[in-house]
C-alpha positions in Angstrom: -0.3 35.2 47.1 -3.6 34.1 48.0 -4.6 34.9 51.1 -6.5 33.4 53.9 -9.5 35.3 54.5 -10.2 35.1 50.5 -10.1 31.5 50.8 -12.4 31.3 54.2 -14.8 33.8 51.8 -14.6 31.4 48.8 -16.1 28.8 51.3 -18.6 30.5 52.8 -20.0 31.1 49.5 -20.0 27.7 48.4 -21.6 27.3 51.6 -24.1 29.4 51.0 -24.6 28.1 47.8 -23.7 31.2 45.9 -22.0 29.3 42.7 -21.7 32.4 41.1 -20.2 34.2 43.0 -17.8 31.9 44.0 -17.0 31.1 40.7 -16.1 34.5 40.1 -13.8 34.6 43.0 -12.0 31.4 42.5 -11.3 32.7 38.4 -9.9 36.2 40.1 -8.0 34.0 42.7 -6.8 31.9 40.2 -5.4 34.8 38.1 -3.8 36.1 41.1 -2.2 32.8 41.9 -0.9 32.0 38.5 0.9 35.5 38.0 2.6 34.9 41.3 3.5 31.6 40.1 5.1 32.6 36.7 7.1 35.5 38.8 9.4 32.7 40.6 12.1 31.4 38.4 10.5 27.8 38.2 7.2 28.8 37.1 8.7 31.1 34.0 10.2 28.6 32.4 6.4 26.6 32.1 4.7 29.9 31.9 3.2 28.8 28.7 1.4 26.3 30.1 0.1 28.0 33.4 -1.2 31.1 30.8 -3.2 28.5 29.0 -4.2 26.7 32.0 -5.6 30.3 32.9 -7.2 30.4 29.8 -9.3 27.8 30.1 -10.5 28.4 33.5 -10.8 32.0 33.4 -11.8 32.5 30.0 -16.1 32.1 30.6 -18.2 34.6 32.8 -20.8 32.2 33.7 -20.3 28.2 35.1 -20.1 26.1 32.3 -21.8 22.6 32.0 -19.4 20.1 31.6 -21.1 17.2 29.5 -20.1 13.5 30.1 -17.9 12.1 27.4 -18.6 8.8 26.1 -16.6 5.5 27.5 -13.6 4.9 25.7 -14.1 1.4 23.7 -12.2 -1.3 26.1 -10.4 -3.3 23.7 -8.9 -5.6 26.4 -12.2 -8.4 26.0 -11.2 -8.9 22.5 -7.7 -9.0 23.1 -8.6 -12.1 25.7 -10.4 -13.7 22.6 -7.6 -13.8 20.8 -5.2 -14.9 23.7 -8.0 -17.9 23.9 -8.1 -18.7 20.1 -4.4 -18.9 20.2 -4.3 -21.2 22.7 -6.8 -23.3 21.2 -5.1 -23.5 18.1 -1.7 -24.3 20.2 -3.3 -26.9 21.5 -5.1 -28.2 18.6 -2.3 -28.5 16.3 -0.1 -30.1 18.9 2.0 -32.4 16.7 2.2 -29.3 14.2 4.9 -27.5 15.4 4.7 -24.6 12.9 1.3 -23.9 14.0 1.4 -24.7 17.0 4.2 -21.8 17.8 2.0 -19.3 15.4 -0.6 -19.8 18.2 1.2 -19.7 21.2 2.8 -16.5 20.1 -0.7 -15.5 19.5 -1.6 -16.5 23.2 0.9 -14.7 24.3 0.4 -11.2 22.1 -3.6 -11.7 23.5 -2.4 -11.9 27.3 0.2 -9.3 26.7 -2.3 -7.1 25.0 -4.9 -7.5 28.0 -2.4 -6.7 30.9 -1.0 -3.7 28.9 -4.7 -2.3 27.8 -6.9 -2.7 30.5 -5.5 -0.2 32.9 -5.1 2.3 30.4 -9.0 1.8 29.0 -9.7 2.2 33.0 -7.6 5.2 33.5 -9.1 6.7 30.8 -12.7 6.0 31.5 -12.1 7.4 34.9 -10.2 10.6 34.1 -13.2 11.6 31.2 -15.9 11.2 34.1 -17.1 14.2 35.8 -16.9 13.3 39.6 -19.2 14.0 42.0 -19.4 17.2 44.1 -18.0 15.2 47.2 -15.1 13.5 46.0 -13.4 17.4 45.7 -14.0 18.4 49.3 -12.1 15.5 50.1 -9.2 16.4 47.7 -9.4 20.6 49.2 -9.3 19.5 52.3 -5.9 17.2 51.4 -4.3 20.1 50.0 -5.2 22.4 52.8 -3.7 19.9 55.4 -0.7 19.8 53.1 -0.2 23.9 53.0 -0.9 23.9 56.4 1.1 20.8 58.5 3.9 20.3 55.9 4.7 23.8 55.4 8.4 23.0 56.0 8.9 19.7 54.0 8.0 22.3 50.7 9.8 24.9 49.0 7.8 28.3 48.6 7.2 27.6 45.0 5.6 24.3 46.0 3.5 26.2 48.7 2.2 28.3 45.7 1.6 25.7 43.2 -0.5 23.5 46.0 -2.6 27.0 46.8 -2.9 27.3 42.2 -4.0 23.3 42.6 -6.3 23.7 45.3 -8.3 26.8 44.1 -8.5 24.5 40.8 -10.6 22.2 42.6 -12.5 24.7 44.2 -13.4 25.3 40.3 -13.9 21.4 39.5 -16.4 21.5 42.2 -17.8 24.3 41.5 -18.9 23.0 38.2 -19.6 20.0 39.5 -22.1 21.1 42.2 -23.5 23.4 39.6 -24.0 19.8 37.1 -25.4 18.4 40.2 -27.2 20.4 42.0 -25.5 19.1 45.1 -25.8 20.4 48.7 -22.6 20.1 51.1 -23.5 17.2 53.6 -23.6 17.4 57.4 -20.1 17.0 58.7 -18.4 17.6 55.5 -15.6 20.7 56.1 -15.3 22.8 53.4 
């Protein structure tokens, strides 16, 4: 069980702006948390998954330097090209029924298509970008005020996975901040 005072001590070295250090910390706590995890009955039956997830956040001694992956290719602008051809030739070839049908259900494979790929080309733009150093505090400070205020609305197995998640984004920032070079801003609770 992670406790308080290591948490208010993780802070105050990203305060401090001891990466580090902190990084250190949050791999130890995240070792901690992930063996009390896999102890209750519902974490040992995905303890595969929360030894690898271990892995790859305890596994390097110093910060590493994420790199910015590459946009994924948004195929939903051709997609709308072919939606438009097909209604061209729908149109065009009016008194052809034949053809006409082939592009309509070409018009509607493009539009189709398009609603279908365009959020998942977004999603996965988004997911592959490493976030700024601010957009975490905001996400600890959502899981603290869940651990903390909705305490009873969660089983204690829930409690300890929202402490595994939040020390995880004590790591995403870290190596975000360390990317970045970011200071906390005034006003900002960490």
């Amino acid at each position: 069980m992670v406790k308080k005072h290591k948490i208010e001590e993780l802070r105050n070295l990203i305060k401090n702006g001891k990466l580090q250090n902190a990084f250190d910390l949050v791999k130890q706590l995240y070792r901690q948390q992930t063996e009390l995890i896999v102890g209750f009955p519902e974490g040992s039956m995905k303890s595969a998954s929360y030894y690898k997830l271990m892995d790859e956040i305890c596994r390097k001694n110093n910060i590493p330097i994420k790199k910015d992956h590459h946009y994924v290719r948004n195929v939903s602008v051709p997609l709308v090209s072919v939606a438009g051809a097909g209604l061209i030739l729908a149109l065009s070839s009016f008194f052809v029924i034949p053809l006409m049908m082939i592009g309509l259900i070409i018009f509607i494979v493009g539009w189709v298509g398009f609603a279908i790929s365009l959020p998942i080309c977004i999603a996965m733009n988004l997911s592959k970008k490493i976030k700024k150093p601010g957009s975490y505090i905001v996400k600890i400070n959502g899981f603290v005020n869940k651990i903390e205020n909705l305490r009873d609305m969660y089983t204690e197995f829930q409690i300890e996975r929202l402490k595994l998640d939040m020390i995880k984004m004590y790591w995403y920032w870290i190596v975000s901040a360390n990317k970045y070079g970011y200071s906390i801003p005034e006003g900002f609770y960490i």
